[in-house]
Every structure is written in C-alpha cells, then in structure tokens.
C-alpha positions as MATLAB code, in Angstrom:
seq = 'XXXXXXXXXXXXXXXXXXXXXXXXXXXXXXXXXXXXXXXXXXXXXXXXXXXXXXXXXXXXXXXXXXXXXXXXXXXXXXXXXXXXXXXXXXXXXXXXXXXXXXXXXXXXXXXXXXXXXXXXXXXXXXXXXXXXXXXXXXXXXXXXXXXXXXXXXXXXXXXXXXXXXXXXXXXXXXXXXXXXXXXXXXXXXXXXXXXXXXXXXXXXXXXXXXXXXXXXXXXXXXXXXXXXXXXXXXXXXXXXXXXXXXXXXXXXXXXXXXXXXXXXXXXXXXXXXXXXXXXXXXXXXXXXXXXXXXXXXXXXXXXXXXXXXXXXXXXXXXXXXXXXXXXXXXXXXXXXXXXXXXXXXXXXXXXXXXXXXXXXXXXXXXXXXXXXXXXXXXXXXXXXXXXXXXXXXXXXXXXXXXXXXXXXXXXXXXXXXXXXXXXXXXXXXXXXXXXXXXXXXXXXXXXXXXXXXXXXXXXXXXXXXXXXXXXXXXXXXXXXXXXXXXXXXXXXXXXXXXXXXXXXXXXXXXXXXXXXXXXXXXXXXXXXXXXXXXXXXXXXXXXXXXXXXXXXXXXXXXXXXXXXXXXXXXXXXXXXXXXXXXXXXXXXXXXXXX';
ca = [
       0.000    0.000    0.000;
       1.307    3.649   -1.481;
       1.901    5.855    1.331;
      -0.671    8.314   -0.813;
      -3.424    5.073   -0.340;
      -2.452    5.271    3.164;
      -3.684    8.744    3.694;
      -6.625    8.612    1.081;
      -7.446    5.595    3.459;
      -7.494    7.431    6.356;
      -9.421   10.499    5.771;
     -12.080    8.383    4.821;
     -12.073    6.819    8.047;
     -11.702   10.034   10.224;
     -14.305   11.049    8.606;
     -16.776    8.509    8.196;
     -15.896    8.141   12.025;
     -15.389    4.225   10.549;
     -13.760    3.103   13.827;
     -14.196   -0.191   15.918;
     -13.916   -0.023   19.915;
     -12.461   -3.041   21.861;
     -12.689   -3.840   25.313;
     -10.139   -5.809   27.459;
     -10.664   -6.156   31.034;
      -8.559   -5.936   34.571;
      -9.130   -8.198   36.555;
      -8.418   -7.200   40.721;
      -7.800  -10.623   42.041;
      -7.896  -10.077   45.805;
     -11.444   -8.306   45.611;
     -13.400  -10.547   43.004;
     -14.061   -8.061   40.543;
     -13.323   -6.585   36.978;
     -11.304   -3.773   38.292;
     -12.367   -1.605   34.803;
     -11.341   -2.193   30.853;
      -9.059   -0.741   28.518;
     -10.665    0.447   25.381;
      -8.402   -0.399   22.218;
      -8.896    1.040   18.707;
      -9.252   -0.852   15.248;
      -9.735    0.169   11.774;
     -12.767   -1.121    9.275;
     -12.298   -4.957    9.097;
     -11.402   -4.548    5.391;
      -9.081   -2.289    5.601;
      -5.126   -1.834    5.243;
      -5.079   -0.262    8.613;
      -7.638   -2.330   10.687;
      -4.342   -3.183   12.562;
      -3.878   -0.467   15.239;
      -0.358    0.187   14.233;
      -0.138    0.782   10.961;
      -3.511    2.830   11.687;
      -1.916    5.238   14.327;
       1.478    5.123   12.256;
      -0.787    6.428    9.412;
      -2.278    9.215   11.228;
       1.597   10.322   12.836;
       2.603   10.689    9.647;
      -0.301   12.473    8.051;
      -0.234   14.889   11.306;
      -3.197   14.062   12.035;
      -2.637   12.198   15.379;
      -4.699   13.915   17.687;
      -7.635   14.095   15.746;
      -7.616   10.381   15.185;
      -7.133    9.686   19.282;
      -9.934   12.498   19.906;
     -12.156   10.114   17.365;
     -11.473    6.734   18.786;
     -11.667    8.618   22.458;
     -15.436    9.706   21.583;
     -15.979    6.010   20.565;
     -14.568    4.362   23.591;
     -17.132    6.590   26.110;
     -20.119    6.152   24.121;
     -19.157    2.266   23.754;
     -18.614    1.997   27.633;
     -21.897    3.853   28.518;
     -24.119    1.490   25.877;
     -22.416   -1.553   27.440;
     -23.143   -0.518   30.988;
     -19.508   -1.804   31.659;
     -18.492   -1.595   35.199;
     -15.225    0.031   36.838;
     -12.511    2.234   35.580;
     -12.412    3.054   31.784;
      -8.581    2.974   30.875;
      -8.483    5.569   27.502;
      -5.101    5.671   25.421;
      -3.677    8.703   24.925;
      -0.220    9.645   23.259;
       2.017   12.273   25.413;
       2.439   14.152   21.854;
      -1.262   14.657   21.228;
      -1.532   16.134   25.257;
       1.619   18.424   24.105;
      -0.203   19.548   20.634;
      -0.882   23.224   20.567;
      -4.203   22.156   18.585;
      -5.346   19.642   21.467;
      -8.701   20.680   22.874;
      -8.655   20.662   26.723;
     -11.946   19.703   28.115;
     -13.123   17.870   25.173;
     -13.120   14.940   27.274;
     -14.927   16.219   30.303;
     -17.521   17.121   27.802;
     -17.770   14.087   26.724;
     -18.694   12.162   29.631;
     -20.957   14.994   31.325;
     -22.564   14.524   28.301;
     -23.159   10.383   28.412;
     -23.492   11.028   32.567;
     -20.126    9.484   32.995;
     -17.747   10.765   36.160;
     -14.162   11.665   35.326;
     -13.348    9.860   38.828;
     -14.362    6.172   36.406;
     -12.216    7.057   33.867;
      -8.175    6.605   33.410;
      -5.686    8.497   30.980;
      -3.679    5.850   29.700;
      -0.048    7.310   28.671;
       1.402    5.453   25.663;
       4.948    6.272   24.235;
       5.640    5.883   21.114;
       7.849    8.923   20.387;
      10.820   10.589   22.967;
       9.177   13.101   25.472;
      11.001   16.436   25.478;
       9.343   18.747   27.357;
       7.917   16.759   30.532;
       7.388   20.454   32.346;
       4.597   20.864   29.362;
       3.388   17.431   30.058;
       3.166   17.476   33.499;
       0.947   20.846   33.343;
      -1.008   19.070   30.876;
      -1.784   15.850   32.841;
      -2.182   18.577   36.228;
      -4.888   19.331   33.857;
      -6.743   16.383   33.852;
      -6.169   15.362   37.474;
      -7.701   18.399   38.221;
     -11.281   17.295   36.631;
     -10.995   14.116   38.464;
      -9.343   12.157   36.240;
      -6.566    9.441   37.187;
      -3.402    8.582   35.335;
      -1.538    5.559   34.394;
       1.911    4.657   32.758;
       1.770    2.286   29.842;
       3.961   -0.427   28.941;
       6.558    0.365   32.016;
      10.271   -0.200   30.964;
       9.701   -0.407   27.060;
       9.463    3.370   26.495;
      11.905    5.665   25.754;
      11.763    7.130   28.704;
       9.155    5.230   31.286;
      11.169    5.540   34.201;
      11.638    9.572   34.595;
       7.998    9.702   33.217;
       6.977    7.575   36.138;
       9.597    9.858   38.601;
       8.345   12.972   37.317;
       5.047   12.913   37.009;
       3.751   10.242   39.325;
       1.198    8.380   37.974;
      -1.520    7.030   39.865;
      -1.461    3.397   37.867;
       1.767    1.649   36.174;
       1.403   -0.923   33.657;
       4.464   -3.635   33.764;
       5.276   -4.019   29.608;
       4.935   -7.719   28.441;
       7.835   -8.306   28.205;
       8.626   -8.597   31.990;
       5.887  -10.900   32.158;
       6.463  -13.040   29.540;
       7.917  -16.310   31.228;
       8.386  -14.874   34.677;
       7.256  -17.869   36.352;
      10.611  -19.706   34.952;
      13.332  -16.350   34.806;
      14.626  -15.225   38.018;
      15.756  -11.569   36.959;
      12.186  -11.084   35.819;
      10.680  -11.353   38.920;
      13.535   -9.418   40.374;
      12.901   -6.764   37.993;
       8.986   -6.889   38.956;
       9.617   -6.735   42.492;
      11.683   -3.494   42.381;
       8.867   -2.463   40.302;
       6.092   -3.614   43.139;
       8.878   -1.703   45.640;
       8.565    1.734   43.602;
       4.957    1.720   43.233;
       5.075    1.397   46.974;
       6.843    4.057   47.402;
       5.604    6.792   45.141;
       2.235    5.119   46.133;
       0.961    3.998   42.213;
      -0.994    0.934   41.723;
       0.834   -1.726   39.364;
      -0.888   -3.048   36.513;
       0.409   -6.564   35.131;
      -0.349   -6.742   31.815;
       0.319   -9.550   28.420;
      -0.537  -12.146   31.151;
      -1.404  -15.744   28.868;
      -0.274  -18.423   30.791;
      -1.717  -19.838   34.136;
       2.281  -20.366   35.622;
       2.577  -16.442   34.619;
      -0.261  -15.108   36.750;
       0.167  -18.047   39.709;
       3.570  -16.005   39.861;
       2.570  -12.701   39.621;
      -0.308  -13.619   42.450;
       2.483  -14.870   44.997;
       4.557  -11.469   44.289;
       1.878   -9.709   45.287;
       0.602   -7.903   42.095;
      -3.137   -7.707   42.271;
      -4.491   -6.110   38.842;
      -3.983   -8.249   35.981;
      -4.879   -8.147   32.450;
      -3.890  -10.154   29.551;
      -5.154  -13.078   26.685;
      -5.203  -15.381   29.858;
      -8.537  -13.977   31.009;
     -10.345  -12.549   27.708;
      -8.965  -11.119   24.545;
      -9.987   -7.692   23.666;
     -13.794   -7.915   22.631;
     -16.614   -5.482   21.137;
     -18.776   -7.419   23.654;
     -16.734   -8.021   27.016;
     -17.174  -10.091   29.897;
     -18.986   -8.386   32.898;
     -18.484  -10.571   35.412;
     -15.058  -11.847   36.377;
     -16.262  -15.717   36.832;
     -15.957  -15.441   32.757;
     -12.371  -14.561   32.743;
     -10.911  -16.845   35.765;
      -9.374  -19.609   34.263;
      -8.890  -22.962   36.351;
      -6.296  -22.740   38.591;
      -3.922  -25.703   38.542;
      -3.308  -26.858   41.826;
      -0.230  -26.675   42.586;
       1.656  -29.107   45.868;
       1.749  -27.363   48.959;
       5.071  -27.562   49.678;
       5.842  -23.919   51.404;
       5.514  -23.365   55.219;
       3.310  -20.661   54.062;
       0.865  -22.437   51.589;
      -1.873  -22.596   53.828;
      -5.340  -21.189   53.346;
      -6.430  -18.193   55.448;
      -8.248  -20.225   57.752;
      -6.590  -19.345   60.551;
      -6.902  -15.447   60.263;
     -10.425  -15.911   60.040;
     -12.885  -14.141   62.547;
     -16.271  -14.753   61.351;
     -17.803  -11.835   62.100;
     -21.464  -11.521   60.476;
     -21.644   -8.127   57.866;
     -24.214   -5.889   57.789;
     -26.247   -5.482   54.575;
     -26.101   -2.337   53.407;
     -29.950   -1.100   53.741;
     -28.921   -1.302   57.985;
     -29.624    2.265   59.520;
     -26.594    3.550   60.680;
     -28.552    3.751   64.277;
     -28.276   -0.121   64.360;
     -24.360   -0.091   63.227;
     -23.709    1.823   65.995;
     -25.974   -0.087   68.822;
     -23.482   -2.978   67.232;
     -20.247   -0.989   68.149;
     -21.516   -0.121   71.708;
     -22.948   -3.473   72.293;
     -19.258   -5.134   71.753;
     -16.426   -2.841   72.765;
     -13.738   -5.091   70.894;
     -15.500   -4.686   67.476;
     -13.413   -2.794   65.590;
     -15.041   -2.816   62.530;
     -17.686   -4.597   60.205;
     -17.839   -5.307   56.757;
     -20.592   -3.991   54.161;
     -22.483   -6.487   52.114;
     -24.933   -6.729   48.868;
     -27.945   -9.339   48.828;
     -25.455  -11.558   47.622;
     -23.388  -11.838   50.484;
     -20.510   -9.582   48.641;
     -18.658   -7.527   50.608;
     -18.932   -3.725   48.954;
     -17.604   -1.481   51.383;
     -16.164   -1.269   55.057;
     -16.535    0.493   58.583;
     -14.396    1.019   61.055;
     -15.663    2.409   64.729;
     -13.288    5.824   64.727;
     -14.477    6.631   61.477;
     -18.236    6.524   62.424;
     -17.957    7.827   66.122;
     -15.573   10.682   64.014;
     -18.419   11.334   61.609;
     -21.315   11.097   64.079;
     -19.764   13.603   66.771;
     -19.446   16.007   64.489;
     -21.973   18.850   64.700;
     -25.584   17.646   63.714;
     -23.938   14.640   63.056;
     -26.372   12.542   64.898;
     -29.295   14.881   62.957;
     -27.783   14.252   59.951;
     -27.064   10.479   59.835;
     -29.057    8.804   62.516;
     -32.042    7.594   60.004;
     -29.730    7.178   57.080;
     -28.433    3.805   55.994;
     -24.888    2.470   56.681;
     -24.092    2.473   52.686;
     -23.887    6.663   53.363;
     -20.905    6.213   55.699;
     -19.260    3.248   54.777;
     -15.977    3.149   53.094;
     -15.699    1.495   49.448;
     -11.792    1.858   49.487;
     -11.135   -1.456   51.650;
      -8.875   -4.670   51.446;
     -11.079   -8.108   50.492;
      -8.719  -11.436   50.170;
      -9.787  -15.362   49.317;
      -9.503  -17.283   51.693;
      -7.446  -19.431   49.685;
      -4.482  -16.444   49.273;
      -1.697  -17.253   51.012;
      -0.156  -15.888   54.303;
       2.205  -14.519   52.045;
       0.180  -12.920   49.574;
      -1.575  -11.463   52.112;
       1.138   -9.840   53.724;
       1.897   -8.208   50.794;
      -1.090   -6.521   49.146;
      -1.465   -5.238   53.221;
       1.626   -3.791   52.857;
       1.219   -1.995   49.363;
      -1.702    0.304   50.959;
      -0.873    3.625   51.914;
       1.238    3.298   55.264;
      -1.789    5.331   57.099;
      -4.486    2.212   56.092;
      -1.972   -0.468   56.872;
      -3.320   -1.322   60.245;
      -6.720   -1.505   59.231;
      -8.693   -4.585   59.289;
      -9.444   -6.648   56.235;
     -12.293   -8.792   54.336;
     -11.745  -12.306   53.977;
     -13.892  -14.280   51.029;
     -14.379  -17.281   49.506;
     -15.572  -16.886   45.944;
     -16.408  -13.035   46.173;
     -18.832  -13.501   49.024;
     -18.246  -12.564   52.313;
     -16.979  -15.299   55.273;
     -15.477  -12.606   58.203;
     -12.852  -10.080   58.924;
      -8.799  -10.566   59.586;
      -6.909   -8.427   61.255;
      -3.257   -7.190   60.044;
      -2.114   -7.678   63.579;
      -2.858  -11.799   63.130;
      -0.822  -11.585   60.002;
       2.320   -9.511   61.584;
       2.143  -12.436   63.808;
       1.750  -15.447   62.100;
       4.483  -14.784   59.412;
       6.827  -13.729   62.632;
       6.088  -17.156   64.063;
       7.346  -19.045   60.560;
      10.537  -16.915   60.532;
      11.468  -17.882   63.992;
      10.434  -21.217   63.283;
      12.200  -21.321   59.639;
      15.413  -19.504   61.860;
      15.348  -22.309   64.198;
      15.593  -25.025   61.818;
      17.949  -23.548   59.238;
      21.215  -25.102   58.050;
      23.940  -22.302   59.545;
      25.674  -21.761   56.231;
      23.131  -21.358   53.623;
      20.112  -20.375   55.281;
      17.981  -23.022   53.757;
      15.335  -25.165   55.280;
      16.968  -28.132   57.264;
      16.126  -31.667   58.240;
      12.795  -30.627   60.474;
      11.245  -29.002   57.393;
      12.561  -30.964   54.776;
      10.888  -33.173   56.789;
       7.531  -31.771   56.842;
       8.041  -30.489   53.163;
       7.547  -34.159   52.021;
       4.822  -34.985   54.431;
       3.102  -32.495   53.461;
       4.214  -33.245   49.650;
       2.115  -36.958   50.247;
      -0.465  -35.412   51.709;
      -1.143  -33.484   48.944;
      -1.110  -35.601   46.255;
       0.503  -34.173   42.841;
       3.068  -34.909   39.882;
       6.610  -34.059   41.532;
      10.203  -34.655   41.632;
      12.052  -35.553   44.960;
      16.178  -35.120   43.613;
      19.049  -35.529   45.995;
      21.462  -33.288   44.986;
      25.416  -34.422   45.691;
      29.084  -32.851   45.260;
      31.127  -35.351   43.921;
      34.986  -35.521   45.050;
      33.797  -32.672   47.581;
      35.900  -34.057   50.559;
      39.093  -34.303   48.677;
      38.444  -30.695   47.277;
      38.010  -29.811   51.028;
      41.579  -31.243   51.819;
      43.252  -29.702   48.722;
      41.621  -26.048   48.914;
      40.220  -25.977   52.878;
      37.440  -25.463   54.536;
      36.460  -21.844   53.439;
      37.099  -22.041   50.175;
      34.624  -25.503   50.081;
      31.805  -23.101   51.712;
      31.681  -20.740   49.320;
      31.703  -23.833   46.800;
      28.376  -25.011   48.762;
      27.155  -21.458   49.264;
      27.613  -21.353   45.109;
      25.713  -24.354   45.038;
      23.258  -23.148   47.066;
      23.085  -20.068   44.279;
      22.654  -22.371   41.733;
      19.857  -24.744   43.203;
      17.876  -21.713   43.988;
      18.034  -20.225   40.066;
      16.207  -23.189   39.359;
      13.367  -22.946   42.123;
       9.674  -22.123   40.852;
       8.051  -20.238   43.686;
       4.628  -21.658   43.077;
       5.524  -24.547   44.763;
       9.023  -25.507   44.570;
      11.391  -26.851   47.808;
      14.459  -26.554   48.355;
      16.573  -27.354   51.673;
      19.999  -28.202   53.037;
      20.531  -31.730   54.329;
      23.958  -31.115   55.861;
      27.556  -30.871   54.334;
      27.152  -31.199   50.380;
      23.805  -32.786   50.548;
      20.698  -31.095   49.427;
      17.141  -31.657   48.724;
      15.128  -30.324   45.524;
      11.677  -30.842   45.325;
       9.918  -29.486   41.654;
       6.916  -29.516   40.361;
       6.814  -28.056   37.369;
       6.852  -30.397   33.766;
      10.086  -28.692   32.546;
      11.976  -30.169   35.855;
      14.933  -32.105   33.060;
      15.306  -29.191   32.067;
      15.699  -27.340   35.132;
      17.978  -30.257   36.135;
      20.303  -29.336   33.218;
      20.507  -26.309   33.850;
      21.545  -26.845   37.218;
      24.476  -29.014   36.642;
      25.646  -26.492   33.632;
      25.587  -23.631   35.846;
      27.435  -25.349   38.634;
      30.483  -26.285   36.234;
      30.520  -22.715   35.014;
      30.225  -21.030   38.630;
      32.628  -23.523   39.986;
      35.414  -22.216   37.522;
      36.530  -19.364   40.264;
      36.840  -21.987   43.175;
      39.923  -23.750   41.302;
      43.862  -22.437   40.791;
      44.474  -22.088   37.151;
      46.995  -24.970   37.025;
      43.567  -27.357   37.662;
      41.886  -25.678   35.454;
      44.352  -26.680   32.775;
      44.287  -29.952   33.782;
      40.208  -30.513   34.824;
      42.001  -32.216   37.667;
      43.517  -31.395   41.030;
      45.718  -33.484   43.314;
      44.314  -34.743   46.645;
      43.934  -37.901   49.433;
      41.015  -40.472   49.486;
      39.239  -41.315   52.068;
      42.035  -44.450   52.987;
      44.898  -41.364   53.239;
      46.581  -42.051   49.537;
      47.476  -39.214   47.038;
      45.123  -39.372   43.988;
      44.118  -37.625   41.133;
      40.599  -36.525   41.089;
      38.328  -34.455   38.284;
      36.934  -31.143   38.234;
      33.324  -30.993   41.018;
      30.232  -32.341   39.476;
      26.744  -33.065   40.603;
      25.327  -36.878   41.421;
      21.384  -36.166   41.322;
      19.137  -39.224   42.640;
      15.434  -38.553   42.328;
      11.903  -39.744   42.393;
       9.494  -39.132   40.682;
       5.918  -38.885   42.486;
       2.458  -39.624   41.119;
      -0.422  -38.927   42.666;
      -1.789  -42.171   43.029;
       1.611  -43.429   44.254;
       1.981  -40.847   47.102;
      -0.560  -43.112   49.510;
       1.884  -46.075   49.587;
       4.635  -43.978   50.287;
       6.040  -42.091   53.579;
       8.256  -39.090   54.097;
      10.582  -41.507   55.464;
      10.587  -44.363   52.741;
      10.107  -41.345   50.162;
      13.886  -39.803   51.293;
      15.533  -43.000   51.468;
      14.530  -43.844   47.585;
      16.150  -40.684   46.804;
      19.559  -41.642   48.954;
      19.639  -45.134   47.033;
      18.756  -43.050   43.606;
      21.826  -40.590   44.274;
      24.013  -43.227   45.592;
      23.610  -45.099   42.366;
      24.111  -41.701   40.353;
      27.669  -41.465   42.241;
      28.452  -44.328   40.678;
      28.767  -42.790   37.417;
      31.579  -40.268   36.331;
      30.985  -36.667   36.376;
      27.764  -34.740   36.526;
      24.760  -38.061   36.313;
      21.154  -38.102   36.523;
      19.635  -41.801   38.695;
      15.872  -41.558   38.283;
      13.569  -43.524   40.194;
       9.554  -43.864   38.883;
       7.482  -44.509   41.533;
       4.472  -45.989   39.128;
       6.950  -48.450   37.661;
       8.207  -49.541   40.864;
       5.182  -49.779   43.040;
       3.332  -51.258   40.075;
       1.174  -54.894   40.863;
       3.969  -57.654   39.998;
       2.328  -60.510   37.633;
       1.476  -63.701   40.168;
       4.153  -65.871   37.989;
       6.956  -62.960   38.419;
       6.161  -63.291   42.181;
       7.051  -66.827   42.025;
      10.266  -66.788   40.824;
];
C-alpha cells in the first residue's frame, strides 16, 4: 500500500468516524471483581489499517494524530456507557497529542458529562511511542486532567523511551508492567527481580501496578504470589466489542499446585467470622453494634449476595457522628452513606504470604486496618493485620530455628515436613538428591572456606532453578541437598543446574587445575590421587499422585539416597531416576514366584 493510499485511506475513516472499539478487562484478584477495561482502537475490518499500528502510524505521519485519538476517544465513552460496563475506563492517549498546541482541553470532560459518565471512572492511559522532550509541558497538561478528576496511568513500564523519569516525574496514579517482563516470569529469576523493584517503587511513590500480556496460568500463579493484584492479559479474555462483565468469565482454572511452602496454607486461621451488615442497615443499628461489643473494631458492608462492597471502622463513624448535627444528619440514614468502598477483600485461599503483601502496598496510614476475607467473592469474616504480623513472625522464627547455619535453607525438620506435606497433597513431583562429587578431597586440597563458598555457590545455583509456586528446596547437611519441583520442565531445570554449577565452579579452582580438569588430593584411605573437576550426582523420584498413599516421608527420602548413591556411581555430573508408578506397580502372580 502507497503511502498516498495510506492517507486517502485514512481520511475516509476520520471522517466517516469508521472506527471499531475493543474492550479488554482488569481483573483485581484479591477483591473478586473486573477492576475496569481498557478500550483499544481498530480500523474497518477490510481495511489496510484495521491493525492499530499501521492505523496510528498512518495518522503520525499524516499529522493528524490527535484528531484520530480524539475520534477513537469519543468512541470508547459512548461504547462503555451502551455496554453498561463496570469500573474504571482505561483511555489511550499519546504524550504528543496532550503536548499539541491544537489539542482541545476539556473535550473529554464534555464528553462524559454529556453520556453522565464521572471523570473519577475514567483513566488516561499514557502510551509512548515517540521521545518526550518537554515533561514540564506534560506534566501541566496531565495537572490538567487530574484536576477534573481524572486518574493517570503509565503504559507499557520499561519499554518506552523514557518510562522511568515519566513515572519519577510525574507520578502516575497506575503503572502498567510491559509484556515483556511478564512473559515467562514464572521460569526467569531476573524477571521477577525486575517486577519486584517495580512492586517496591509503586510502593513508594504510592501507584498501583498493573500486570499486563498475562497468557499463561504459571505467569499469573507467579505474579499472584509477588503480590501484584491487577492483571490483564489473553489469559482472562482477549480484547472484545462485547466483554465479559463478570469476572467468573475470565478466571481460568487454577492448577493446583503441591503445597510444599511453610506458608501455603489457606487463610483459615486469620479468620474471625464476624457476620456483615447489609447495606440497607440504619446507621442507628451499626452503631448499637459498636456499643454493644467494645472489641469490634469494625464490620464489613455487604450486597444481597453476600458480597462484601464497602467497610466500617468504629473511629471513622464515632468521628463522623460527633461532628456537629452529626447525629441529625445520619441517625435515620443507611450504613451504605458512611461506609468506606476503598477497603482490602482477600480469598480465603491467598496465602499468608500474599496477604502480607497486598497489606503492605496500601498507603502506610491504612496499613493497620482490618481486612475482608472471602471465599468466591462472598463474604466469610474479617482478619486483622495484627494476626498476620504475627503469624508470618512465628514461621521466621520457626524457619530460623531449623535452618542449616551456612546457607540459610530449610533443614532436616522441614525438609521433613516439606515431604509430608508433599504426600499429603497428592501431585506430579520430583524428589532429587542433589550431591558434590569428590567434595571431601576438594576440602583437603583447597580448605574449609574455600569448600563453603563452593556449597554457598551451590546453594546459588539450586535456587536459580526454584519455581516459587511450589518448589522446595533445603539443606541436608555438608554437600547434601534436597530439591523438590513440580513443574513439567523439571529435566530441564535439572540441566541447567548441573551447567551452571560447572561454570560457577570455575573461580573456586587455581588455574593450574583448570588446565588440567584435575587437582591433586587424598582419598578417604589417606593415599594421594588424582581426582576431576566438582560435578553433581542427582538421585530422584518421581511422584504420582496415586503413588503418594503407599509412600512415607521416610521411605520417600531414602529412595532418593539409594537413587543418588547409584548416580555417584557414574563419572561426572549423572542423573539416577527412580519412577514410583513403575516400581510400586502390581507384579504378575508368575513374576512373584520366581
């Protein structure tokens, strides 16, 4: 297509207004709901520049940018208000139409006063395509719309040209993690490290973080256990003309996953089931409630289907109540006028973990508050972030107490309990003993610190390989470790361990063993010998879940000693595998004779 085709192409559809609006939703995980949608653009069906790219490169070059956004802006409202969507409307807008001396402030605002839309529901969606020059003319011009009540988000976060000083300097109110970070985080280490500083920013400057491209159910069990709580992505729906509007449609099943983690628990124990209040109650009666029970602290807010919609807490009502006429002015009114909607709801399935961190990404003023628990949206009680505080403190001092001195990891006591409670949670895993081979006569030749940083390198290793949805790992004692997985790709995580051993173990030797791939030591009888470079003797297991009920944490390790005793008997870095089906399968009656 000419580039004069392009433009003919175009006009026509700028001004035929020949635009199609698609929805994609965000999903907030720990409260239920579709948090809101982003609205995305596309051209006619038949056309050259259906495709939003080559559409919006079209218009860039034809200068006519901002007249196509203001177009597919117009659109996106009137779409959302005919749809009755709920939540937050995110609306793309490029920083270079905002800084366009022929942009139209308060074309927006018109818009929606005009559908009956509040700013407050809608969300300017920054997308950078082009460098940002001026950010003191963009900043007045987003001061702009923050002023009229609408809210701000950063697009595609470490992509852009400039994302992070757009994110320091004009402090958005929503940050959108690019795809890329997401793509495969469940497996990549440096991702997740990457996302974490991200959740530790958005902490700090106090923005909400958006993870977006999500399409795998390993990618968002990830994301979930980090602690991000708005999600978006092909996982849950793909962008539609007719969305979803209720997030049961966009929850995918959730594989279940071993709970091998001190802290995999359900929220059970956190739970005070405190009955809500529906939100017809007159506030009269929500305060008899409070000065009937001096303890209560505060009660949850519910719908006519038992789903919690907003929150109060006592000091906010005595605060609003005490206030002159306050008692006039609220006494016969119903709780819904005082409550708060900005409150923290969690499944009772989250973990103690996740928990602990969505408490602790609310502002630092809102931290102490209590919190909804639920189990599939509807209400079940209250938890307080006291319990939490207390509960994780508990598992450190416990984890503490049973360490291994030098690495830090889990020891015997919960290694122990990490494959009890592997059996009693029945799942596809892999139980590998992990061994140094020649470690002692290394030891002798090179001493005693330099073979702990060789274990603490080890140590390094193991843990690259660890998937934190439910992966184990935990020092036995001297060069002996235990590795539980339980993801598919576990031969190749295996692999990858033994590779990245060799390679990390190259700064632990002098250069003349290096030359040689050997160094000069004494066996276990006294004698000088020549022994190879350190490798890895893995013995595992591999678990079924209908072998896991013949089996006991105790028989369990020992199959994994005689696997990695058998892998020792093969030079350098070997793999012993043990198959639980095929050895705890029925033996044929004249097999059993012999």
């Amino acid at each position: 297509m000419t580039v004069a085709e392009q433009l003919n192409a175009l006009h026509l559809i700028i001004a035929n207004g020949d635009l199609n609006t698609l929805f994609q939703p965000i999903l907030c995980l720990s409260e239920q709901r579709l948090f809101g949608y982003e609205a995305l653009t596309r051209g006619p069906s038949n056309s050259p520049l259906h495709a939003p790219l080559p559409l919006f490169s079209a218009a860039r070059h034809a200068g006519r940018l901002s007249e196509l956004e203001q177009l597919c802006r117009k659109r996106a409202c009137q779409r959302f208000h005919h749809l009755e969507l709920g939540g937050k409307l995110f609306l793309n807008v490029s920083p270079e139409t905002l800084l366009d001396p022929g942009h139209q402030p308060g074309y927006t605002l018109q818009l929606l006063e005009s559908l009956g839309l509040p700013p407050q529901r809608v969300v300017i969606e920054l997308t950078e395509q082009t460098p940002i020059d001026d950010f003191a003319l963009l900043d007045a011009a987003l001061h702009h719309y923050r002023a009229m009540g609408f809210a701000i988000a950063l697009d595609d976060l470490g992509a852009g040209y400039s994302s992070l000083r757009l994110w320091s300097e004009l402090r958005p109110d929503y940050v959108k993690i690019d795809r890329h970070f997401i793509d495969g985080i469940h497996r990549d280490p440096v991702k997740r490290e990457f996302v974490g500083s991200i959740l530790q920013m958005a902490k700090a400057s106090r923005a909400e973080v958006i993870a977006e491209g999500i399409e795998c159910a390993e990618e968002l069990e990830t994301l979930m256990d980090m602690g991000v709580d708005l999600l978006q992505g092909y996982l849950f729906a793909r962008p539609s003309a007719l969305p979803p509007s209720e997030i049961a449609d966009c929850l995918p099943p959730m594989k279940r996953t071993c709970a091998l983690a001190q802290d995999a628990d359900d929220l059970t124990p956190l739970l005070i089931e405190q009955p809500g209040v529906p939100d017809g109650t007159p506030i009269a009666r929500v305060l008899a409630l409070f000065q009937a029970q001096p303890t209560l602290m505060s009660l949850a807010v519910i719908d006519d289907q038992q789903r919690p919609i907003g929150f109060v807490h006592r000091h906010a009502l005595s605060d609003a109540l005490l206030k002159p006429f306050g008692t006039d002015l609220y006494a016969r009114k119903t709780i819904g006028r005082l409550m708060n909607p900005d409150f923290l709801a969690v499944d009772q399935g989250h973990s103690l973990q996740q928990v602990s961190r969505l408490l602790t990404s609310r502002a630092r003023q809102r931290i102490e508050e209590d919190f909804v628990i639920t189990r599939d949206g509807r209400y079940r009680g209250i938890g307080r972030a006291i319990d939490v505080l207390k509960l994780i403190t508990e598992q450190k001092i416990q984890q503490a107490r049973h360490a291994n001195p030098l690495t830090l990891l889990p020891g015997n006591v919960p290694i122990q309990q990490c494959l009890t409670r592997l059996l009693q949670n029945p799942c596809e895993a892999l139980v590998c003993y992990v061994d140094i081979d020649h470690f002692k006569p290394y030891n002798d030749c090179y001493g005693y610190a330099k073979g702990d940083e060789v274990l603490l390198a080890l140590a390094q290793c193991l843990g690259r390989q660890i998937d934190p949805r439910g992966d184990f790992l935990g020092h036995i004692g001297g060069d002996d470790f235990l590795l539980v997985l339980t993801s598919p790709d576990w031969p190749l995580r295996l692999q990858r361990l033994q590779e990245d051993f060799r390679r990390e173990c190259r700064r632990h030797y002098h250069d003349e063993h290096l030359r040689a791939e050997s160094f000069v030591s004494f066996d276990r009888q006294g004698r000088q010998q020549e022994f190879p470079l350190l490798s890895l003797s893995l013995g595992a297991v591999r678990l079924f879940p209908e072998t896991c009920a013949q089996l006991d944490a105790a028989r369990l390790a020992e199959l994994a000693s005689v696997a990695k005793h058998q892998s020792k008997a093969v030079a350098g870095d070997s793999l012993r595998i043990v198959d639980t089906r095929e050895m705890l399968a029925p033996r044929p009656l004249a097999a059993l004779a012999e």
